[in-house]
N, CA, C and O atoms as a printed pandas DataFrame, in Angstrom:
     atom_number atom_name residue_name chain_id  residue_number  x_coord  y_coord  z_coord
0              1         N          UNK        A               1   39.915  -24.817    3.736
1              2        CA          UNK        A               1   40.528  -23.509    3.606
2              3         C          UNK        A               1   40.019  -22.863    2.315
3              4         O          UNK        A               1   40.282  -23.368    1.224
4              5         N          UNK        A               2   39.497  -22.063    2.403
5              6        CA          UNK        A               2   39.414  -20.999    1.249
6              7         C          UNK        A               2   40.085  -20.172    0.761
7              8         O          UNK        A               2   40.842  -19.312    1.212
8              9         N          UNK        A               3   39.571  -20.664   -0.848
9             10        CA          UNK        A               3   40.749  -19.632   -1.650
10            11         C          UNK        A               3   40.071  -18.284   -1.913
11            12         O          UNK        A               3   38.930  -17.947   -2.229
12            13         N          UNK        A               4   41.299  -17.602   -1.643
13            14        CA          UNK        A               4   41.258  -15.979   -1.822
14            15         C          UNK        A               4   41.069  -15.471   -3.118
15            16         O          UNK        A               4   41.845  -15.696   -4.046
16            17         N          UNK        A               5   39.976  -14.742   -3.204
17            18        CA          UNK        A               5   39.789  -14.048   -4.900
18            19         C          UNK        A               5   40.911  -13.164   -5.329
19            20         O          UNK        A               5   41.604  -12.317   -4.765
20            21         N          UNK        A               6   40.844  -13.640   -6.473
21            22        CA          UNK        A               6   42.116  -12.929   -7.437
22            23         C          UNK        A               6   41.572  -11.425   -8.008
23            24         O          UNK        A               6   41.005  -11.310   -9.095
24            25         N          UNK        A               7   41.846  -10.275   -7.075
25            26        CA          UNK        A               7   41.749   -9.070   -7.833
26            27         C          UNK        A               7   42.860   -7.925   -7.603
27            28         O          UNK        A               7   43.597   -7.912   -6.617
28            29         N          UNK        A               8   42.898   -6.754   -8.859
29            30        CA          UNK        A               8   43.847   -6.313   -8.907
30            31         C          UNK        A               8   43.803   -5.205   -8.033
31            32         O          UNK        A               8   42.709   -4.811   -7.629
32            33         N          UNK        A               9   45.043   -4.549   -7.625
33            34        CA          UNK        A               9   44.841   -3.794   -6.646
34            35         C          UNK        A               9   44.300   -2.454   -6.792
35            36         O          UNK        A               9   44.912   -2.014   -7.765
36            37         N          UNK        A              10   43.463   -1.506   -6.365
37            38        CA          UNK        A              10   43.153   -0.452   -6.410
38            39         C          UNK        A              10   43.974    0.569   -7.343
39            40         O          UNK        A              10   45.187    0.365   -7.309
40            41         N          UNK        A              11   43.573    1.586   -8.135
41            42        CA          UNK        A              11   44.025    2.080   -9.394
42            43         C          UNK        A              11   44.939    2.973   -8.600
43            44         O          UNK        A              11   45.954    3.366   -9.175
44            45         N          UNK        A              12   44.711    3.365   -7.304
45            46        CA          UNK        A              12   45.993    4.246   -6.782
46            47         C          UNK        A              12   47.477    3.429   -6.792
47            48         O          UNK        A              12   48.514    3.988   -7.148
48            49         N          UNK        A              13   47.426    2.221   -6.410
49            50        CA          UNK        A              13   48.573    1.468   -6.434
50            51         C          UNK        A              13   49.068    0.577   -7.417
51            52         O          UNK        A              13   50.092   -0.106   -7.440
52            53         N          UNK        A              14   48.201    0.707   -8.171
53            54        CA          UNK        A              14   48.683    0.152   -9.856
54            55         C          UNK        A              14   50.119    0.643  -10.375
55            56         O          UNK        A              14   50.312    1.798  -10.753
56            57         N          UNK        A              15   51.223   -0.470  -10.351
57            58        CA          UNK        A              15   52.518    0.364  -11.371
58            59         C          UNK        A              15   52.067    1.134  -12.337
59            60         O          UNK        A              15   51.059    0.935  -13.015
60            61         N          UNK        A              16   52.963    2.197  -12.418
61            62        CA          UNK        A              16   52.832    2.784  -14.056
62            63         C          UNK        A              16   54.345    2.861  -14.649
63            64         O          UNK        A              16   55.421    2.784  -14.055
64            65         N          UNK        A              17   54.079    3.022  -15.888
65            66        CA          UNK        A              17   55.655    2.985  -16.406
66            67         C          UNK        A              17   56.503    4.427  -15.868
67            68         O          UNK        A              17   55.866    5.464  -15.687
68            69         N          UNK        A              18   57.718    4.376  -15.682
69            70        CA          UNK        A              18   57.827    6.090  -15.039
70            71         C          UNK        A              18   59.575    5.808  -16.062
71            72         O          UNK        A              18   60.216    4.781  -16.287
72            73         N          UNK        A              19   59.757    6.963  -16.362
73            74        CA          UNK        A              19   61.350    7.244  -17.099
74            75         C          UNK        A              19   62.192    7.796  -15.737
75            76         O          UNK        A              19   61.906    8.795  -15.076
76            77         N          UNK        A              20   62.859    7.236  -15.603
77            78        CA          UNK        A              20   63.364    7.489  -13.926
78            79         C          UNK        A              20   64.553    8.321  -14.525
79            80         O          UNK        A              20   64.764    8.037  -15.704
80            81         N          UNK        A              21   65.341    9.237  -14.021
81            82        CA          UNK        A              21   66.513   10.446  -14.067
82            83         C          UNK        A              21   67.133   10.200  -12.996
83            84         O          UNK        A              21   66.585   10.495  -11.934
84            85         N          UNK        A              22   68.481    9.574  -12.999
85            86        CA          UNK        A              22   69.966   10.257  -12.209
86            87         C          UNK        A              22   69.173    9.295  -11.095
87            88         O          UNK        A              22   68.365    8.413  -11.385
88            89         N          UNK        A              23   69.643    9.719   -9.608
89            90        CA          UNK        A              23   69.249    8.790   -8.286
90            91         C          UNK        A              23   67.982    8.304   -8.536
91            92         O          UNK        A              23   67.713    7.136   -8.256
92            93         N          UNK        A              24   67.298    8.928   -8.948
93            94        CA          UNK        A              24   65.635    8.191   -8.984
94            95         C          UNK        A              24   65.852    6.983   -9.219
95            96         O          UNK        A              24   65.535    6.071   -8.455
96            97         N          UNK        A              25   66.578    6.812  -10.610
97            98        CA          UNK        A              25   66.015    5.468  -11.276
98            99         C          UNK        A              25   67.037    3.963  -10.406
99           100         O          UNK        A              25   66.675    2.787  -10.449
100          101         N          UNK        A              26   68.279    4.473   -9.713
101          102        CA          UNK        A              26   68.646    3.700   -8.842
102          103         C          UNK        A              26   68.098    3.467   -7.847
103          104         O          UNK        A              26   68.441    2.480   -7.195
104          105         N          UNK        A              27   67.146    4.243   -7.444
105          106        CA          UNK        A              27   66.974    4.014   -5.874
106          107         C          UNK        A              27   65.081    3.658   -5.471
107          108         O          UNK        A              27   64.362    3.681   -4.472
108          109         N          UNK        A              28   64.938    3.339   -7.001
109          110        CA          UNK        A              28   63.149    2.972   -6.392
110          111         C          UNK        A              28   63.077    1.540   -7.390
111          112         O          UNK        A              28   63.934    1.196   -8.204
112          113         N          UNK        A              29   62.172    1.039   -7.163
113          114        CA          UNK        A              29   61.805   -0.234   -7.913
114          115         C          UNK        A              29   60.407   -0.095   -7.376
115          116         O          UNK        A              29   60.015    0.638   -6.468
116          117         N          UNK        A              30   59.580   -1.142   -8.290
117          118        CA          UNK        A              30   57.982   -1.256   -7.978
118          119         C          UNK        A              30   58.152   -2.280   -7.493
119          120         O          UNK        A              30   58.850   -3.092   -8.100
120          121         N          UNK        A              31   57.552   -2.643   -6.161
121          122        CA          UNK        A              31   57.271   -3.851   -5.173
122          123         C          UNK        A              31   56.268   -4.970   -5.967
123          124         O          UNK        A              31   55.856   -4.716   -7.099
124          125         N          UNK        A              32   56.029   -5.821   -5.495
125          126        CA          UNK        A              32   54.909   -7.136   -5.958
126          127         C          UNK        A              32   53.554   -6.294   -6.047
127          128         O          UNK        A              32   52.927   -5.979   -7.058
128          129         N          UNK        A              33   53.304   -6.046   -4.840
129          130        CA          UNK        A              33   52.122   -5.241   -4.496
130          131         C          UNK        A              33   51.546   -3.782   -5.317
131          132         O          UNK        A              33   50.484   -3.162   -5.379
132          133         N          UNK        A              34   53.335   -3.627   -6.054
133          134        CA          UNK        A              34   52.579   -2.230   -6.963
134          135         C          UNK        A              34   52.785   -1.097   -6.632
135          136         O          UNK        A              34   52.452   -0.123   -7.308
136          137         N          UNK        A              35   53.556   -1.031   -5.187
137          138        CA          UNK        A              35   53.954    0.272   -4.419
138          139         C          UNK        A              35   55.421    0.719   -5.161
139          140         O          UNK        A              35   56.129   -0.121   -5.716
140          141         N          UNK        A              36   55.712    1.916   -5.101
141          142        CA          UNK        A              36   57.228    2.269   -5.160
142          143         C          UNK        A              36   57.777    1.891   -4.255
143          144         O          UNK        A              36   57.297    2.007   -3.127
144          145         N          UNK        A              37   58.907    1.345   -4.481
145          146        CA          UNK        A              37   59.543    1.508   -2.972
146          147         C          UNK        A              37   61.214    1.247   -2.883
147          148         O          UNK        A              37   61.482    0.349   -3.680
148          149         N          UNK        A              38   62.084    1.590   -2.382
149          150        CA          UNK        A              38   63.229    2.254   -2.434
150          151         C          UNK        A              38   64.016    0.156   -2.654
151          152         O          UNK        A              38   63.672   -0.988   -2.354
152          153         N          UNK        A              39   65.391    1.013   -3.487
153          154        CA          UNK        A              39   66.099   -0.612   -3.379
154          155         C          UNK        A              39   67.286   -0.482   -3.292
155          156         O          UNK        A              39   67.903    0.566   -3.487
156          157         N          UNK        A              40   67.773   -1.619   -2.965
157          158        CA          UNK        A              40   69.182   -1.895   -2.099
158          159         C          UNK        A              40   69.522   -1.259   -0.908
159          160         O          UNK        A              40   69.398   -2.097   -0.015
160          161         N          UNK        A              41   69.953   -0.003   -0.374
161          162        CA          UNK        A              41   70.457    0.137    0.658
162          163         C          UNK        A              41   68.688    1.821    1.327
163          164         O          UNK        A              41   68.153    2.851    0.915
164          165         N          UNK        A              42   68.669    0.939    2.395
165          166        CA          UNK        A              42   67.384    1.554    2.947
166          167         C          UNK        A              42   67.249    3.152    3.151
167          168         O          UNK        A              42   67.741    3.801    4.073
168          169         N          UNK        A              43   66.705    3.490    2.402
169          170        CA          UNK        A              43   66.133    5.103    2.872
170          171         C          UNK        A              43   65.585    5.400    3.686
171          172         O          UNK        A              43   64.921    4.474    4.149
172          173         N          UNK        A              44   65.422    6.855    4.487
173          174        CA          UNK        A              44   64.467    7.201    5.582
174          175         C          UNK        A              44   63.113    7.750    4.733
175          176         O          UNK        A              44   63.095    8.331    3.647
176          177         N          UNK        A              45   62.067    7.391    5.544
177          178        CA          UNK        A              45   60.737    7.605    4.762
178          179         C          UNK        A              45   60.632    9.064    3.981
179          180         O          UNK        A              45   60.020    9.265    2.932
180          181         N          UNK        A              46   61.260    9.874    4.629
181          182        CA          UNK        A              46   61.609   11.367    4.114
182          183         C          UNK        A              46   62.230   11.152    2.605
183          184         O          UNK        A              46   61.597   11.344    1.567
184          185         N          UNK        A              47   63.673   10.691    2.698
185          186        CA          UNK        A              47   63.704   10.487    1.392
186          187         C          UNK        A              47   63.064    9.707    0.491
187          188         O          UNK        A              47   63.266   10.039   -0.677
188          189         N          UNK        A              48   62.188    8.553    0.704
189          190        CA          UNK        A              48   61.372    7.503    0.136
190          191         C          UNK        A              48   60.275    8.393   -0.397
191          192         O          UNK        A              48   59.858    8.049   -1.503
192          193         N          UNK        A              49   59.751    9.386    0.104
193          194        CA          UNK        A              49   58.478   10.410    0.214
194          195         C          UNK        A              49   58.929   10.775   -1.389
195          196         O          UNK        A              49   58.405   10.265   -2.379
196          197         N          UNK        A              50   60.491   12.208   -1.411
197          198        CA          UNK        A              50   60.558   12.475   -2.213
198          199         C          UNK        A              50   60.572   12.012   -4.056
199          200         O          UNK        A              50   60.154   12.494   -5.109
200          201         N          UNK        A              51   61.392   10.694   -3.561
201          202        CA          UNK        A              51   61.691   10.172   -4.587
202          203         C          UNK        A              51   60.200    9.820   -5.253
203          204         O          UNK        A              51   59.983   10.213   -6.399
204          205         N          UNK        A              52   58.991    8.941   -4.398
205          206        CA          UNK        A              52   58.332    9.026   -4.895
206          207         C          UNK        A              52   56.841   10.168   -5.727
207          208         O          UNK        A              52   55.859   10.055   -6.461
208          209         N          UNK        A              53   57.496   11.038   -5.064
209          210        CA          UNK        A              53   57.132   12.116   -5.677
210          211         C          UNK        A              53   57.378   12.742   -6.929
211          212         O          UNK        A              53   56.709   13.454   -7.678
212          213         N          UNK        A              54   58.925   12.110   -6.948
213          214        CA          UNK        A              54   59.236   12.622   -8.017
214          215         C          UNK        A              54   59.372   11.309   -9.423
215          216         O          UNK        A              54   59.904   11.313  -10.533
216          217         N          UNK        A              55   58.911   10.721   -8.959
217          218        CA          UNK        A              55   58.283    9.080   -9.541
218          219         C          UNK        A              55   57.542   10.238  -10.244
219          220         O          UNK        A              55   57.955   11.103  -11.017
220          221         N          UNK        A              56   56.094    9.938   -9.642
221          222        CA          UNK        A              56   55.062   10.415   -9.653
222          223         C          UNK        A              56   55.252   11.858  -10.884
223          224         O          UNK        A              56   54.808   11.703  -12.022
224          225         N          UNK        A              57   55.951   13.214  -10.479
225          226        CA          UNK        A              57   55.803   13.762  -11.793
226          227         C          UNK        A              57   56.309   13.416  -12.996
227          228         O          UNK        A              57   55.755   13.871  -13.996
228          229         N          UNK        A              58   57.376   12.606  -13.125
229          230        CA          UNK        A              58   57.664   11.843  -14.031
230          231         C          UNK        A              58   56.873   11.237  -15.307
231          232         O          UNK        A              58   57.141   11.120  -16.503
232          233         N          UNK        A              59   56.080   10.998  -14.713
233          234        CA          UNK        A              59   55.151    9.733  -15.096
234          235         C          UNK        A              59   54.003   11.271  -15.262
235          236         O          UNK        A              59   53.736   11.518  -16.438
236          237         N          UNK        A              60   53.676   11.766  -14.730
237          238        CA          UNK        A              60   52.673   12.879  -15.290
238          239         C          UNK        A              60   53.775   13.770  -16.562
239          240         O          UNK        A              60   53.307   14.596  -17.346
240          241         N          UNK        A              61   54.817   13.495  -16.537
241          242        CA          UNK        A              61   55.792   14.979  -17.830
242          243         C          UNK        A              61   55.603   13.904  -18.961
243          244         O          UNK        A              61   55.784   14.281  -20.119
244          245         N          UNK        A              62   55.273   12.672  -18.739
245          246        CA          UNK        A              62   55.446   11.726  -19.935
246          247         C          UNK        A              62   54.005   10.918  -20.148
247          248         O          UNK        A              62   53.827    9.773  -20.564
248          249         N          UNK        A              63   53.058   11.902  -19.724
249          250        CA          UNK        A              63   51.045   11.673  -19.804
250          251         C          UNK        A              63   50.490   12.562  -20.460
251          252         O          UNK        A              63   49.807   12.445  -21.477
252          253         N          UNK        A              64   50.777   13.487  -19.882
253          254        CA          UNK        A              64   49.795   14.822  -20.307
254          255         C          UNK        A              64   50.360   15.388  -21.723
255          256         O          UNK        A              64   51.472   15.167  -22.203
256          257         N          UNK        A              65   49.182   16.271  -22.335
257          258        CA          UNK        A              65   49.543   16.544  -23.788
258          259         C          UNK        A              65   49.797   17.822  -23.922
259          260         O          UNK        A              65   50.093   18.321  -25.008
260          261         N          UNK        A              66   49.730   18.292  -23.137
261          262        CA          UNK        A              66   50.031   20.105  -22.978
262          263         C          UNK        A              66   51.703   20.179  -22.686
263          264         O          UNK        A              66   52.032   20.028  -21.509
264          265         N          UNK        A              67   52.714   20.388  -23.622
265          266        CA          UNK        A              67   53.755   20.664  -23.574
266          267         C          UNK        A              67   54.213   21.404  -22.414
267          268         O          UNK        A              67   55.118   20.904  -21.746
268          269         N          UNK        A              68   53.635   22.716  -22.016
269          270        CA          UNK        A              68   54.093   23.699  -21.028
270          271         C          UNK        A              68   53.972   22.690  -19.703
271          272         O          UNK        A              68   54.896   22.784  -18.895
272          273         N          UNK        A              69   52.644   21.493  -19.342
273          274        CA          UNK        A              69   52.843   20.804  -18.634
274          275         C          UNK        A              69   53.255   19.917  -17.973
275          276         O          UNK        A              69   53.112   19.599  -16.792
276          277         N          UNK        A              70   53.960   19.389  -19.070
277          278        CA          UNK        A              70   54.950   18.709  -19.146
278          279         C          UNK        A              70   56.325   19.165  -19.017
279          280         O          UNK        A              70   57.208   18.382  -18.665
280          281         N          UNK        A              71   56.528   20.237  -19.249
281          282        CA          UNK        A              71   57.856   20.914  -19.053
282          283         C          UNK        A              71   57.665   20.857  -17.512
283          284         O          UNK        A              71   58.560   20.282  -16.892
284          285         N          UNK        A              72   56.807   21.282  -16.930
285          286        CA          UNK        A              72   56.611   21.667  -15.545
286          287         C          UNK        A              72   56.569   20.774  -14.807
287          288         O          UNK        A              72   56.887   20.970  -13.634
288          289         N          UNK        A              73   56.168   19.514  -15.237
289          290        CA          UNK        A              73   56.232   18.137  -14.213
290          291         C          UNK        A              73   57.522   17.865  -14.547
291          292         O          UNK        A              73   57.906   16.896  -13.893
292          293         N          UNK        A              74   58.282   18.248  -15.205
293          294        CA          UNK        A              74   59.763   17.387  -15.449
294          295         C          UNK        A              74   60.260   18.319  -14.391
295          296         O          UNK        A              74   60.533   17.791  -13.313
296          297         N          UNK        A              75   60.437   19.690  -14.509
297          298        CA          UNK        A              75   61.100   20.915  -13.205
298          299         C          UNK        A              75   60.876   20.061  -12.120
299          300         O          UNK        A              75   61.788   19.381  -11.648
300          301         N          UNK        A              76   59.450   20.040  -11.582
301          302        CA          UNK        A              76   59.567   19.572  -10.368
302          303         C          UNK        A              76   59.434   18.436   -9.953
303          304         O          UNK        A              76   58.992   18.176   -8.833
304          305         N          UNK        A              77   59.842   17.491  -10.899
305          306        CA          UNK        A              77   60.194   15.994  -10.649
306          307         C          UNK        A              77   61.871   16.502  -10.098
307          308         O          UNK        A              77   62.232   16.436   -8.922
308          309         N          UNK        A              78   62.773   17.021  -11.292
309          310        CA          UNK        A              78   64.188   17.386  -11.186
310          311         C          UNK        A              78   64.353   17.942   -9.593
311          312         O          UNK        A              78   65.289   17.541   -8.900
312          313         N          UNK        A              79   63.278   18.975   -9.047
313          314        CA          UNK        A              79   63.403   19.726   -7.657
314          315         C          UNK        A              79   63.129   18.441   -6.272
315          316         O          UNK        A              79   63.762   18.097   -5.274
316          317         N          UNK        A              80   62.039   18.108   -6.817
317          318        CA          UNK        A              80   61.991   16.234   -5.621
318          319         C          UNK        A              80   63.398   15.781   -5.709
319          320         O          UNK        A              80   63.952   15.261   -4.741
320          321         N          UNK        A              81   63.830   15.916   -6.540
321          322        CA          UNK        A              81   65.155   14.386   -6.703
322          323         C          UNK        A              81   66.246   15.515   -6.024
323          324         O          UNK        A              81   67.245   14.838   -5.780
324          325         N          UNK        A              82   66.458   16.628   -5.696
325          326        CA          UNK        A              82   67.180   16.896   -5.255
326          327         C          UNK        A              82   67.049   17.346   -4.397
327          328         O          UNK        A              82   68.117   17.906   -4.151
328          329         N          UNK        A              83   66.022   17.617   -3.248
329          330        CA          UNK        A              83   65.505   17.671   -2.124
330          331         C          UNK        A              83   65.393   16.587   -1.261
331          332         O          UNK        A              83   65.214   16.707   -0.049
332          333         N          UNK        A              84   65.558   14.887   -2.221
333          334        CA          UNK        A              84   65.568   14.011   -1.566
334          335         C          UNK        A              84   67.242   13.410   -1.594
335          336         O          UNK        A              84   67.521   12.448   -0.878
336          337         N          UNK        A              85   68.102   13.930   -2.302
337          338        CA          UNK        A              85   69.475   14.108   -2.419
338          339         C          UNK        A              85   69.765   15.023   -1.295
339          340         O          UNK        A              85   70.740   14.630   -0.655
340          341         N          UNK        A              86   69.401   15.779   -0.982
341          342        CA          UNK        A              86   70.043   17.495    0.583
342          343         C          UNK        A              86   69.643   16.160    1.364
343          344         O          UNK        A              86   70.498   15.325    1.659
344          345         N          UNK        A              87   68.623   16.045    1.603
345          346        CA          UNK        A              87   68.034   15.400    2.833
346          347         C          UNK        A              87   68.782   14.174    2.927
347          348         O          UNK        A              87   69.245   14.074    4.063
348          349         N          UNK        A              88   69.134   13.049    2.075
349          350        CA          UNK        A              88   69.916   12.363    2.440
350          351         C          UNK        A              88   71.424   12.368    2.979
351          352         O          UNK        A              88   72.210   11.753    3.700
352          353         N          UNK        A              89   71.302   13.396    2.205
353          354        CA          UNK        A              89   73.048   14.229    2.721
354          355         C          UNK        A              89   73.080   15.038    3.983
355          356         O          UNK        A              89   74.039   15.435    4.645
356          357         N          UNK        A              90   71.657   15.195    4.163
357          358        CA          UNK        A              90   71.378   16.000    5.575
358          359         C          UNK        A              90   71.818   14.820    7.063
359          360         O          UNK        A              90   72.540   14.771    8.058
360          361         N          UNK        A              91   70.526   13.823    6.114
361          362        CA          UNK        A              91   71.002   12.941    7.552
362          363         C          UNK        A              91   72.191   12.128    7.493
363          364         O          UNK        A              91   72.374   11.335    8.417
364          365         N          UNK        A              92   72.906   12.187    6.689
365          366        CA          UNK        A              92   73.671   11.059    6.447
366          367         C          UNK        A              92   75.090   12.230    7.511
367          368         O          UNK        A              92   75.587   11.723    8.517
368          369         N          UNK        A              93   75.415   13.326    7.183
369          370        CA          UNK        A              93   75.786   14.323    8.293
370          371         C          UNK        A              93   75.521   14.353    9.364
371          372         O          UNK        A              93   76.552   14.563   10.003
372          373         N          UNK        A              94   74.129   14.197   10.409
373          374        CA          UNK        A              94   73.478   14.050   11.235
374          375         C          UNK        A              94   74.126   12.984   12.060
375          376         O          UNK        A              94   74.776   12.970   13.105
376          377         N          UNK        A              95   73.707   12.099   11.199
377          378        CA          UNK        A              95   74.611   10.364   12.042
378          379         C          UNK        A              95   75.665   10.246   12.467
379          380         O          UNK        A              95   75.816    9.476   13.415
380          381         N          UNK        A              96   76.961   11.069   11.849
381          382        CA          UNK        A              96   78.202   11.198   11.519
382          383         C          UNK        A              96   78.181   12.537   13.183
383          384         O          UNK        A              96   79.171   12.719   13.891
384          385         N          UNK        A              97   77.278   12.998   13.321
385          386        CA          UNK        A              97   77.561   13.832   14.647
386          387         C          UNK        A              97   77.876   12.808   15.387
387          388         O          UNK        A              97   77.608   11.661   15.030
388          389         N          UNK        A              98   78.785   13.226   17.065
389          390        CA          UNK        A              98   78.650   12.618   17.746
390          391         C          UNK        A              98   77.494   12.699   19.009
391          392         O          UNK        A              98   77.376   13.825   19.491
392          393         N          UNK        A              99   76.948   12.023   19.378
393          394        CA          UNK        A              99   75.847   11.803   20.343
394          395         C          UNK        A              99   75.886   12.308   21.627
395          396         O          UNK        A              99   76.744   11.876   22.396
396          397         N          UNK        A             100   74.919   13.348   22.071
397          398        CA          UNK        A             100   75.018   14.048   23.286
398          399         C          UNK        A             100   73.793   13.383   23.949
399          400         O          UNK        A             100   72.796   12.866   23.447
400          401         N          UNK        A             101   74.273   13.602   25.565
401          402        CA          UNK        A             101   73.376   12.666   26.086
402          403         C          UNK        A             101   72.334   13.840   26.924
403          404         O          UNK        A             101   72.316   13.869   28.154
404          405         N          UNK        A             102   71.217   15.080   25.814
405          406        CA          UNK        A             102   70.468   15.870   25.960
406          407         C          UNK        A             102   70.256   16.905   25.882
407          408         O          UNK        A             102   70.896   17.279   24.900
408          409         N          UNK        A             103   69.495   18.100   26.478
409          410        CA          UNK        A             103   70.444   19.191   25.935
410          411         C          UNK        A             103   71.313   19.731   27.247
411          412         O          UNK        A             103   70.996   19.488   28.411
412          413         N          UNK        A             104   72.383   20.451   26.868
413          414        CA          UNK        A             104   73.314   21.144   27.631
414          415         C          UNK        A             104   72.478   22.117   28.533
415          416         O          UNK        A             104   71.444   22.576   28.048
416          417         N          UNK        A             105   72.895   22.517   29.988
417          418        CA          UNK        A             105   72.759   23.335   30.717
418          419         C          UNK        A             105   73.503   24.374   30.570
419          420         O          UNK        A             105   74.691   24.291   30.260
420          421         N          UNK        A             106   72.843   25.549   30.790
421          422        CA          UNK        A             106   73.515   26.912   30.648
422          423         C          UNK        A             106   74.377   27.295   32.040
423          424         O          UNK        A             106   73.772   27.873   32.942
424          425         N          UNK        A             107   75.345   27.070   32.149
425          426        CA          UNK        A             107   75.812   27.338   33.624
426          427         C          UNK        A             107   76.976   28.559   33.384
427          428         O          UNK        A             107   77.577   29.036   34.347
């Protein structure tokens, strides 16, 4: 059996350090592999999307050296985290409907 070479994973999936805000920082952790990815109670990929998005400007408001740009990745890190907050509250409403079995006929 051969052993598998030891290399690191591609620079897209490399952790980076990120300052997580409010739901963010509860609801993502970095996997083995280096991915974001949501923890304890399971998200829909929709909200998984946002959050890591808003990972992601995070981690750019606390890189870049241009102040104004940094102001601006923090805004729309703050706008992800609460787009992935509606949407969870969207579906979490959704579920809570009760279940029709298609759509209704107009009679």
């Amino acid at each position: 059996m051969r052993a598998k070479p030891l290399m690191a994973p591609p620079l897209a999936v490399r952790p980076f350090p990120v300052a997580l805000v409010g739901d963010a920082a509860a609801a993502l952790t970095c996997g083995p592999n280096g991915r974001i990815k949501a923890a304890s109670r399971m998200k829909s990929p929709q909200v998984q999307k946002c959050l890591e998005k808003a990972a992601y400007c995070e981690h750019m408001a606390r890189i870049v050296s241009d102040a104004d740009a940094r102001l601006q990745f923090a805004e729309v890190a703050k706008q992800w985290q609460h787009l992935a907050k509606q949407t969870e509250e969207l579906e979490s409403e959704q579920a809570a409907l009760p279940q029709t079995k298609g759509p209704r006929s107009a009679s």
